[in-house]
BAGU-13523 format. One record per residue (C-alpha): residue number from 1; z negated, x negated, y negated. Coordinates in steps of 0.001 Angstrom, whole numbers. Each point is the difference from the previous one (the first is absolute). Example, Ala and Ser with C-alpha at 12.3 -4.5 7.8 and 13.67 -1.06 7.14 Angstrom:
// residues 2
1:-7800:-12300:4500
2:660:-1370:-3440
This chain:
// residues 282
1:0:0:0
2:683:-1600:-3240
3:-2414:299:-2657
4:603:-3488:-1676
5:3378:-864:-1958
6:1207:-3129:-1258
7:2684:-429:-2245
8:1259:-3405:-1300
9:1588:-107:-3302
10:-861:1489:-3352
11:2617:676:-1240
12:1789:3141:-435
13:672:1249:3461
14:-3540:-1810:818
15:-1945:1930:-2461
16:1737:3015:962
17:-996:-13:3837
18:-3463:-724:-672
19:-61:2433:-2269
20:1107:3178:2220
21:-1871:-1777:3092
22:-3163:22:-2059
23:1111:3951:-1000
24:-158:490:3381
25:-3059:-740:884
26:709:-3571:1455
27:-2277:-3063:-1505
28:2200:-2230:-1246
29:172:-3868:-175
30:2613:-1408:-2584
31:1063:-4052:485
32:2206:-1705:-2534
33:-180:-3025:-1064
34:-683:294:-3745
35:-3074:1093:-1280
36:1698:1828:-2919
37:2721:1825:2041
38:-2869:1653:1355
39:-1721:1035:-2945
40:3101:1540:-1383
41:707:1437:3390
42:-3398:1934:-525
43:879:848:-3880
44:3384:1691:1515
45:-1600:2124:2611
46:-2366:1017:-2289
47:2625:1046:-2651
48:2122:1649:3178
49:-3723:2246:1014
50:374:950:-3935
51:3050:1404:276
52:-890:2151:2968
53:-3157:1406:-1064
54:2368:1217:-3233
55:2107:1007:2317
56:-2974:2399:1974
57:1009:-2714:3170
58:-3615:-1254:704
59:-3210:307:-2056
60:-2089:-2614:-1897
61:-2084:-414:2675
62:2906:-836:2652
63:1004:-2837:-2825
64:-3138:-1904:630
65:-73:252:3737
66:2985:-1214:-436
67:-371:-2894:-1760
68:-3447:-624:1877
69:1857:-138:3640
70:2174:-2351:-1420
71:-1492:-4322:633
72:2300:-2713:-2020
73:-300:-3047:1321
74:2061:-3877:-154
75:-1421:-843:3044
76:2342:791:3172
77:-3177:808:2402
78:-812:2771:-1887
79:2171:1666:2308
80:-837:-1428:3144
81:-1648:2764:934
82:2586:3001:-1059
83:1444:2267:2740
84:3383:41:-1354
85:1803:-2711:-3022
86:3057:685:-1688
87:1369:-2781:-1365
88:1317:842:-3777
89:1222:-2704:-1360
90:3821:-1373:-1872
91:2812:783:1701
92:417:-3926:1505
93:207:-1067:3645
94:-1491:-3169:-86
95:-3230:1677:-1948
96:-265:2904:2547
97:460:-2604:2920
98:-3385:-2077:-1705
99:-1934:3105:-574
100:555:1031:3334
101:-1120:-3166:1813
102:-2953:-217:-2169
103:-1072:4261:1019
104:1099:-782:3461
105:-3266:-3123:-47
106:-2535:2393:-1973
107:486:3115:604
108:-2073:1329:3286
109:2241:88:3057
110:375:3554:805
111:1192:773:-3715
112:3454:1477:-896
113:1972:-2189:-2526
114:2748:2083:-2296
115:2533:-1101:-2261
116:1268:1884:-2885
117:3680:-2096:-494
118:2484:2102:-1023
119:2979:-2090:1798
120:-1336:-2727:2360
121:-344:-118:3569
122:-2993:1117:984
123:1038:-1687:3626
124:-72:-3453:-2274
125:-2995:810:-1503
126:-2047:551:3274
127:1433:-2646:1639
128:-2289:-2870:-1862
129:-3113:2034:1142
130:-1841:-52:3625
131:-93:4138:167
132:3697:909:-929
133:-322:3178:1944
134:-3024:479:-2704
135:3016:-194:-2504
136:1647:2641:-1781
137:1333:923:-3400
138:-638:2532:-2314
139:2040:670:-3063
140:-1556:2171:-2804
141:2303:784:-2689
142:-1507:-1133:-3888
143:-2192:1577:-1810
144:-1925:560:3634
145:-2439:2643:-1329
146:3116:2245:-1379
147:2509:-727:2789
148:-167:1926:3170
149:1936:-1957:2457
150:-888:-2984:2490
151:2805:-1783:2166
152:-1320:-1155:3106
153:1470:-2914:1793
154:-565:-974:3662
155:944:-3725:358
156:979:-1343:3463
157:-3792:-1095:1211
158:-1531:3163:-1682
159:-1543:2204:2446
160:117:3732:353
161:-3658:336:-823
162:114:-2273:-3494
163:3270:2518:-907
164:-2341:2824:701
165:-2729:-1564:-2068
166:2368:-818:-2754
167:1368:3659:181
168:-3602:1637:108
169:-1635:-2112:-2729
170:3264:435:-2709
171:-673:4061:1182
172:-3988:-280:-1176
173:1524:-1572:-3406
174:1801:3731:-28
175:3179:-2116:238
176:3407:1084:1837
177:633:-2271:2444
178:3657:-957:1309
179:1458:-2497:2453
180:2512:-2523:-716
181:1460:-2714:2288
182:-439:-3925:-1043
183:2654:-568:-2036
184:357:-1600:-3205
185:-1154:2486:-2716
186:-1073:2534:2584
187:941:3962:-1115
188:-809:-15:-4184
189:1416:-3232:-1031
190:3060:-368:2363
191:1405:3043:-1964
192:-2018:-346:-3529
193:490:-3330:-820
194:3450:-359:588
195:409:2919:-2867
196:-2241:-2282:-2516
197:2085:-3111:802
198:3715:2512:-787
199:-2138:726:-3047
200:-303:-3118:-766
201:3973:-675:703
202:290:2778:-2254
203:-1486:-1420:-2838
204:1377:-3736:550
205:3055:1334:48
206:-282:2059:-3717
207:1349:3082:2352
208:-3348:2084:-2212
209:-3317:-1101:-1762
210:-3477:145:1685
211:-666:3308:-1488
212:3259:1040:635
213:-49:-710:3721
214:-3803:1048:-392
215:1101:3244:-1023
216:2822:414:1674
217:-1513:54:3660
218:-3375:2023:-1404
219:2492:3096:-1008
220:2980:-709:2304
221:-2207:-438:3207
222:-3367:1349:-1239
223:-2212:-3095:996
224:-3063:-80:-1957
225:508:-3373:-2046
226:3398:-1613:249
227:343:-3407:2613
228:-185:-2271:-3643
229:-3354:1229:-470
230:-1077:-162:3440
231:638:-3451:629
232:-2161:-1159:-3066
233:-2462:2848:1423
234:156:-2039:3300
235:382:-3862:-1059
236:3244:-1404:-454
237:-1398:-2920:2045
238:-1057:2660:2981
239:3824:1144:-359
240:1441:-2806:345
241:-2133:-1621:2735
242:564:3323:1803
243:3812:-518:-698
244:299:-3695:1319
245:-1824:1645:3274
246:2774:1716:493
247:2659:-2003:-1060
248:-1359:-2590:2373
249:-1515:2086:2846
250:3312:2042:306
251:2436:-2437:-1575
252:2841:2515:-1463
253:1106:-930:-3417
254:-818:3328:-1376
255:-3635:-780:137
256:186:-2958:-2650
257:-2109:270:-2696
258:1400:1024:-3311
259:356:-3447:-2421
260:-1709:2069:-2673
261:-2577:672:1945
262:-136:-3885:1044
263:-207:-884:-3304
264:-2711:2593:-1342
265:-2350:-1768:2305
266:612:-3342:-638
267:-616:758:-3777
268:-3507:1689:776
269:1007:3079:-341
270:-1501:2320:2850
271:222:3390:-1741
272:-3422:2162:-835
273:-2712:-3245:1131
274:1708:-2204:-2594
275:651:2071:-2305
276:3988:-358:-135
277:2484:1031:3001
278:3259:2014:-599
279:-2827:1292:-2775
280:-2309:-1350:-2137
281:-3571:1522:-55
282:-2901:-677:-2394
């Protein structure tokens, strides 16, 4: 029965799964590195429980068992003794493959280890650990406490039973939980970032403007904020790391990354978190 979470990473996707694990009743252990990614990891779940007790969501109370399930720590054994980690940090191989041989050593034995990548193989992943069939991945879609869906992915060691575990816990988070096979950018991304990177095209090629693309697929396909605004919602530096995944896991041409997109990252700018993307934001 799990009753202690882990999550690794504070950033965005980090804060957001220990925030609707600790909404759910779980106590919560959050690892990262920096001290101060944790303190503003705290500041933003506290300003996301705002926002829901305006919204009639949860009460004032709820807010502060909240925030009281929730232990910040920069020392890895914090989580030793967690029933289940999900591992929440950037969207880089060689990172995940670290973080994963350091859980695999601390964490106790009979613990589940999840990943939340978005596009690599969760087969790779487990692979550096002694419990691969312990493995699995589980994809929540950003901001976690507004977004209802979870992809699940069963890499080649994970067992039945750590699939069912993945399933049942993403369920308790009142989550909709769906399957996809291990491939590079799973279900979401295989189809959504491939429409950011002809976006991108779009605009490198002067075909329309940012707002005019922006606006163009919000009215002409009635998406909720156009693929422009997405990716700086996301992290141009997410988008493309997810696009090189593809371009090298699948290695068809119309999977390469979008030169302007290249080139916004190199310069810094990552969208919403830096304060300029396709955008610029105060």
């Amino acid at each position: 029965m799990i009753k202690k979470v882990g999550v690794v990473g504070a950033g965005q996707m980090g804060s957001g799964i220990a925030h609707v694990a600790a909404q759910s009743k779980y106590e919560v252990f959050l690892y990262d590195v920096s001290k101060s990614s944790l303190d503003k990891a705290l500041a933003v779940i506290s300003k996301s429980c705002d926002r829901l007790i305006k919204k009639e969501k949860i009460l004032e109370e709820d807010k502060q068992n909240i925030l009281n399930s929730i232990h910040c720590s920069i020392d890895i054994d914090s989580l030793s003794d967690c029933d289940v980690v999900v591992e929440a940090a950037t969207e880089n191989l060689n990172l995940k493959l670290k973080i994963f041989e350091s859980l695999d050593k601390t964490v106790k034995k009979e613990a589940y280890l999840f990943t939340n990548t978005s596009s690599i193989s969760v087969t790779k992943i487990a692979s550096i650990t002694s419990r691969p069939e312990k493995v699995c991945g589980v994809h929540f879609m950003n901001p976690v406490p507004i977004m209802t869906l979870v992809e699940g992915i069963k890499g080649l060691q994970t067992s039945d039973e750590t699939f069912k575990v993945a399933k049942d816990f993403s369920e308790s988070l009142n989550k909709t939980f769906v399957e996809a096979k291990d491939f590079p950018g799973f279900i979401v991304n295989r189809v959504l970032m491939p429409m950011i990177n002809e976006a991108c095209y779009t605009l490198y090629e002067g075909i329309g403007s940012a707002r005019d693309i922006d606006e163009a697929m919000k009215r002409g396909t009635n998406q909720p904020m156009g693929p422009l605004t997405l990716a700086d919602f996301i992290g141009l530096d997410t988008c493309l790391a997810i696009m090189n995944v593809l371009h090298e896991g699948l290695g068809d041409s119309k999977y390469r990354p979008c030169p302007l997109l290249v080139k916004h990252v190199e310069a810094g700018w990552l969208g919403r978190k830096s304060g300029r993307g396709f955008y610029t934001y105060d």
